[in-house]
C-alpha positions as CSV (number, residue, x, y, z in Angstrom):
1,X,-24.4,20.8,59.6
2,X,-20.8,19.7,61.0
3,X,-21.3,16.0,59.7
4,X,-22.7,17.8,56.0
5,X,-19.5,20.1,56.2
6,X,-17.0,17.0,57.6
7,X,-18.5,14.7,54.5
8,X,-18.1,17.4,52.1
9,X,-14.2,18.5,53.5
10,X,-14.1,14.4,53.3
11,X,-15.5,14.2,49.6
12,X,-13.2,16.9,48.5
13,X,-10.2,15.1,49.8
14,X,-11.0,12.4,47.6
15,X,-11.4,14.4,44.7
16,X,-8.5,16.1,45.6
17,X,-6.0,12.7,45.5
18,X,-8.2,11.7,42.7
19,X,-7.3,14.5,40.3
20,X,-3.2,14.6,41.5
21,X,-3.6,10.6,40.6
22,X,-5.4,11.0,37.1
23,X,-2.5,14.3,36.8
24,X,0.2,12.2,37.2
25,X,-1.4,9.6,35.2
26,X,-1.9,11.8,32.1
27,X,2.1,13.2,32.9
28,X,3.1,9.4,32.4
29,X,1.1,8.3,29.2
30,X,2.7,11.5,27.8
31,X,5.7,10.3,28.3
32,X,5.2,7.2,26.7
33,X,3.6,8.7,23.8
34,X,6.4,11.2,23.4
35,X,8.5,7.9,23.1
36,X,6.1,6.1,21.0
37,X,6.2,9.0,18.3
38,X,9.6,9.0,18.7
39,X,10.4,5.5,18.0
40,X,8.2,5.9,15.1
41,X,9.6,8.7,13.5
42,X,13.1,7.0,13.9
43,X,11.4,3.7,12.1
44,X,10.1,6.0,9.6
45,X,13.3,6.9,9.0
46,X,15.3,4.0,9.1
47,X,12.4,2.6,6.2
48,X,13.8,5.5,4.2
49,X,17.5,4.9,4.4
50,X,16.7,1.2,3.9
51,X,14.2,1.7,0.6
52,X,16.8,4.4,-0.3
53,X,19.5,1.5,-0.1
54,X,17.2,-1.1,-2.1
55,X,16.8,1.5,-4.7
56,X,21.0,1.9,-4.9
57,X,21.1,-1.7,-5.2
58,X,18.8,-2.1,-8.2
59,X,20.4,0.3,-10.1
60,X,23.8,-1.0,-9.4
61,X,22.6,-4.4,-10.0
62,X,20.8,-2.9,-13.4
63,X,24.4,-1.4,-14.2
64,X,26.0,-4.3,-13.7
65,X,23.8,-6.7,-15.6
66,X,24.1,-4.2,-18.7
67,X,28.1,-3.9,-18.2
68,X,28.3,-7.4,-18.5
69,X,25.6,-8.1,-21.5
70,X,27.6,-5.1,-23.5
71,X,30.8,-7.2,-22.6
72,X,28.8,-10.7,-23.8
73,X,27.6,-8.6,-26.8
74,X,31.1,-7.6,-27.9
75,X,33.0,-11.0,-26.9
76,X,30.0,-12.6,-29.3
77,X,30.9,-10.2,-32.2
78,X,34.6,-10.4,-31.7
79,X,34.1,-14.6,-31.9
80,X,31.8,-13.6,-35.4
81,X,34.2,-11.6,-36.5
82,X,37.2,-14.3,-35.7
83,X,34.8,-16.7,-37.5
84,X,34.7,-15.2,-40.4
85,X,38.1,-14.3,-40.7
86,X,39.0,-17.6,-40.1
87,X,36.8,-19.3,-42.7
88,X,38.4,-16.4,-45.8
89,X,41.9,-17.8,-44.7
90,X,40.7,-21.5,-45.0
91,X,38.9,-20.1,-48.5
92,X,42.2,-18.2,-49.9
93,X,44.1,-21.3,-48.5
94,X,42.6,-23.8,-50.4
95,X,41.7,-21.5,-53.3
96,X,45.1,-18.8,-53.8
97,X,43.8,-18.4,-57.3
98,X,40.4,-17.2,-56.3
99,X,39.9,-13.7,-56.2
100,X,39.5,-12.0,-53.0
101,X,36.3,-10.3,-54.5
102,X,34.6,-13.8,-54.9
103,X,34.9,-14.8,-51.8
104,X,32.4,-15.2,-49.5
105,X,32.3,-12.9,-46.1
């Protein structure tokens, strides 16, 4: 009964140090999942900011590209417009007894 009792004392050791090994264990990957979720939720975050950043850009760049097509669009009608002008003062020019009304543009 005495070796039963000493191998069951014995086994209970063991068990013993077995479960203050798998506790501290299970404290550690704890720990490192606390910091995995962590460092996720800052990624998570920092995808955010950066698509919010990409989205900024777009519309600036969409901004910008219809700032400067307005701009084109009025420097093109401003050149018509010179055109035209230019083309009655080569008319009345080389015609001063035409009518105004007759010519063209």
């Amino acid at each position: 009964i005495n070796d039963i009792e000493e191998g069951v004392r014995e086994q209970a050791t063991r068990l013993r140090s077995d479960l203050a090994l798998s506790h501290q264990e299970n404290r550690e990957l704890q720990e490192r999942l606390m910091v995995s979720e962590a460092t996720v939720h800052a990624q998570a975050e920092q995808l955010k900011d950066y698509r919010d950043l990409l989205s900024e850009s777009r519309l600036l760049l969409i901004h910008t590209q219809a700032s400067a097509l307005s701009r084109f669009s009025k420097i093109v009608n401003l050149q018509v417009s010179c055109q035209a002008d230019l083309r009655r003062s080569v008319l009345l020019f080389s015609f001063p007894a035409v009518p105004r009304s007759v010519l063209p543009c």
